[in-house]
C-alpha positions in Angstrom: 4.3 12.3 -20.8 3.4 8.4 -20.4 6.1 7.4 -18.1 5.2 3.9 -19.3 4.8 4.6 -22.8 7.9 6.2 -23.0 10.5 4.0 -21.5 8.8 1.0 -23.7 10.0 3.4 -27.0 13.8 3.9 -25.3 13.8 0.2 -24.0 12.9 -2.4 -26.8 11.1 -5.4 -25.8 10.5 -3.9 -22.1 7.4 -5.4 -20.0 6.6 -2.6 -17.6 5.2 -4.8 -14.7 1.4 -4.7 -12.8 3.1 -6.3 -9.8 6.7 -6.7 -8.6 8.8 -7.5 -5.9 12.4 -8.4 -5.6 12.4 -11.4 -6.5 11.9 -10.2 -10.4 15.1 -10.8 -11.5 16.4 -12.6 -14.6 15.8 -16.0 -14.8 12.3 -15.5 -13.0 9.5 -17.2 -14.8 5.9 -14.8 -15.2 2.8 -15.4 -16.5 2.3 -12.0 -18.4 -1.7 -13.4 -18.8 -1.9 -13.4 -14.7 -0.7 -9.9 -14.2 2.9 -10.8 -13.9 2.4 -13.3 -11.4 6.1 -14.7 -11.0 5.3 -18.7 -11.2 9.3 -19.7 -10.5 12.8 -19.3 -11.5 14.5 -21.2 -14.3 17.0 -22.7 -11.9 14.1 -25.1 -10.5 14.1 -26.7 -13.8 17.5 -26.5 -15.7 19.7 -28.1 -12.4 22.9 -29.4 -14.9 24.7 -26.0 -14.2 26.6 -24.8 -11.5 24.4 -22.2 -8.8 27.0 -18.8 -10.4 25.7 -19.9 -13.6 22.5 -17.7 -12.7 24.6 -15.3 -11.2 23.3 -11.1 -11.9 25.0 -7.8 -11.6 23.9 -4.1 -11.8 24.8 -2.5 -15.0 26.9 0.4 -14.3 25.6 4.0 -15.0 22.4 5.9 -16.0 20.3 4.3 -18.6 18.9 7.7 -19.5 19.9 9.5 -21.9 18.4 12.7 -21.4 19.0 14.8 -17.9 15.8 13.4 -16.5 12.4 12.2 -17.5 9.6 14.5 -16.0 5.9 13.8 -16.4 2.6 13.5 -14.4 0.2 10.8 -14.3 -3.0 9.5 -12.3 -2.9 6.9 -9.9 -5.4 5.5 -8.0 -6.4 2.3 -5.3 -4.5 -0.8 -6.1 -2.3 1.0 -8.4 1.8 0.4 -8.3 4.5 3.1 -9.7 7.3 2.4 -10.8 7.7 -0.8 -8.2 8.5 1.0 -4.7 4.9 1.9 -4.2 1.9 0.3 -4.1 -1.1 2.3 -3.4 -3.7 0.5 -0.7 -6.8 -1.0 -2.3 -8.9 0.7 0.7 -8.1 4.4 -0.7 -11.1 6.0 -2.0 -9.9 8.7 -4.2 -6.6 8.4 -6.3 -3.8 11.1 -6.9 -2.2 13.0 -8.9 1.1 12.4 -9.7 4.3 14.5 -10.8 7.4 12.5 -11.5 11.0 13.5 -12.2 13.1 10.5 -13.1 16.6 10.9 -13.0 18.1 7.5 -13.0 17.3 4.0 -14.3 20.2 1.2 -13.9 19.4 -2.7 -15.0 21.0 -6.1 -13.7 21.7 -9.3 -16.4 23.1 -12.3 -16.4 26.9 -12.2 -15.5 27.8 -15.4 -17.4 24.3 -16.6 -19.3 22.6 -15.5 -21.9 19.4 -15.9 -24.0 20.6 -18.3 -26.2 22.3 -20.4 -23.5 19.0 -20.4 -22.5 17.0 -21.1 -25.7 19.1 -24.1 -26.1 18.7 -25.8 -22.8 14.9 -25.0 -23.4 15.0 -26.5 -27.0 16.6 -30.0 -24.8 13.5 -30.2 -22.0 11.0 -29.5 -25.0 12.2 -32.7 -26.4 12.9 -34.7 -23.5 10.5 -33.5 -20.8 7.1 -32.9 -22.6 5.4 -32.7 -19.0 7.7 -30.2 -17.9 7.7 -28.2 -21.4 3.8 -27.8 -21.1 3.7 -26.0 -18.0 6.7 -23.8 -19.0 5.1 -22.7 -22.5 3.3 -19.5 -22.9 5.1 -17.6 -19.7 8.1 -15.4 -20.2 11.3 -15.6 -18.4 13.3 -12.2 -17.6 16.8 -12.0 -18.8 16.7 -8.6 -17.9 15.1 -6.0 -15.1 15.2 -2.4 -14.8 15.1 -0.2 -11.6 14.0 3.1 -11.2 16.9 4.1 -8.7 16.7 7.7 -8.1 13.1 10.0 -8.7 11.5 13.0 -7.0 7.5 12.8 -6.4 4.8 15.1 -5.8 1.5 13.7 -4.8 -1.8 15.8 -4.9 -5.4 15.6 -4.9 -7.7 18.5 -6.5 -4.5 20.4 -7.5 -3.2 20.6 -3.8 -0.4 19.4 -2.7 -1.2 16.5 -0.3 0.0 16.5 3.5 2.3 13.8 4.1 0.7 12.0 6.3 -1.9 11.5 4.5 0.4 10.0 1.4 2.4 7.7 4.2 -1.0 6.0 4.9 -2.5 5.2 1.5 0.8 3.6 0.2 3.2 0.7 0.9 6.6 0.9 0.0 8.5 -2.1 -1.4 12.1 -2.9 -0.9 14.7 -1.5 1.1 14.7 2.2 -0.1 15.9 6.1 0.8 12.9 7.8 1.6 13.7 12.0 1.9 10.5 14.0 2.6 11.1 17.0 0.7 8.4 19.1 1.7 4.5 17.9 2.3 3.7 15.7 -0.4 7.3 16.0 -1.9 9.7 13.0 -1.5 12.7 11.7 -3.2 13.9 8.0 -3.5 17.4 7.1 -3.6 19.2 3.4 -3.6 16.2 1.6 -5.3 18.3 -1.7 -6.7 15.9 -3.9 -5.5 12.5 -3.7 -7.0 12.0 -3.4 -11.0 9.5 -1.4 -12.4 9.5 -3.2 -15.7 11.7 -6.1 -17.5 12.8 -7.7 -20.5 12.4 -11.4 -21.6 11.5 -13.8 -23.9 8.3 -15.6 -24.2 8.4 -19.8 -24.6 7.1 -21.3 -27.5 
């Protein structure tokens, strides 16, 4: 199964991201034509409000509605899954990839929302053209979702690959529980810090 593919049918409107950090949060500004370079946060432009007005929590609970998602996929130099790991750019041959996804949690707005938002966008559209031009055409999140818990099983030519061989063709982003399973076999726990994908609207 397409991991990608198939949280984009669950989540509507999802953007499953090429890059991210954590610093993807809602109210970040991307520029989904840069490969979802993050340009800024809303709060640099819209200053009337006070600082909790920008203010996110975690949802609570498992997005997931069945027990898990399981699936393989290929992955190769450059390459990032499911935003803890990217893969070096020096690697020369790519892995596969076994995934078993048991939990998916989000963070939004506690107090704003999209039409809050809309609205103070419609106001600088009319009164700040300069400002409008450089905001139009980039998305800004309102929400982003986190891969929190998932096993992994790396391999190359249908062998399980040795760990320390995986430890030094990836980077891992974020502050993370890394439990080395077996060779090749790891599970992440805690992940609240670095989205794999989010949801926004685009500026017209």
């Amino acid at each position: 199964m397409n991991i990608e593919k198939y949280i984009e049918r669950k989540i509507d409107g999802l953007n499953v991201l090429r890059f991210s950090n954590p610093l993807y949060i809602p109210g970040a500004i991307i520029d989904q034509g840069e490969n979802d370079l993050r340009v800024g946060h809303i709060k640099d432009i819209i200053k009337d409000v006070p600082d909790d007005h920008w203010a996110v929590d975690k949802m609570p609970g498992n997005l997931l509605v069945e027990e898990s998602i399981v699936g393989n996929t290929k992955i190769g130099a450059g390459a990032n899954f499911l935003g803890v790991f990217n893969f070096k750019s020096s690697i020369k041959t790519g892995y596969d990839l076994d995934y078993e996804i048991s939990e998916i949690v989000c963070s939004e707005f506690l107090t704003s929302s999209q039409v809050t938002l809309e609205l103070k966008l419609n106001q600088i559209e009319k009164n700040d053209r300069e400002t409008w031009k450089v905001l139009k055409g980039r998305t800004l999140i309102t929400v982003a979702f986190y891969a929190k818990t998932f096993n992994l099983t790396f391999k190359r030519s249908g062998k399980i690959s040795a760990k320390a061989e995986v430890e030094k063709d990836i980077n891992v982003n974020g502050d993370v529980n890394i439990e080395w399973k077996t060779e090749g076999s790891v599970k992440i726990s805690g992940n609240e810090l670095v989205p794999f994908g989010v949801r926004g609207f685009k500026i017209k």
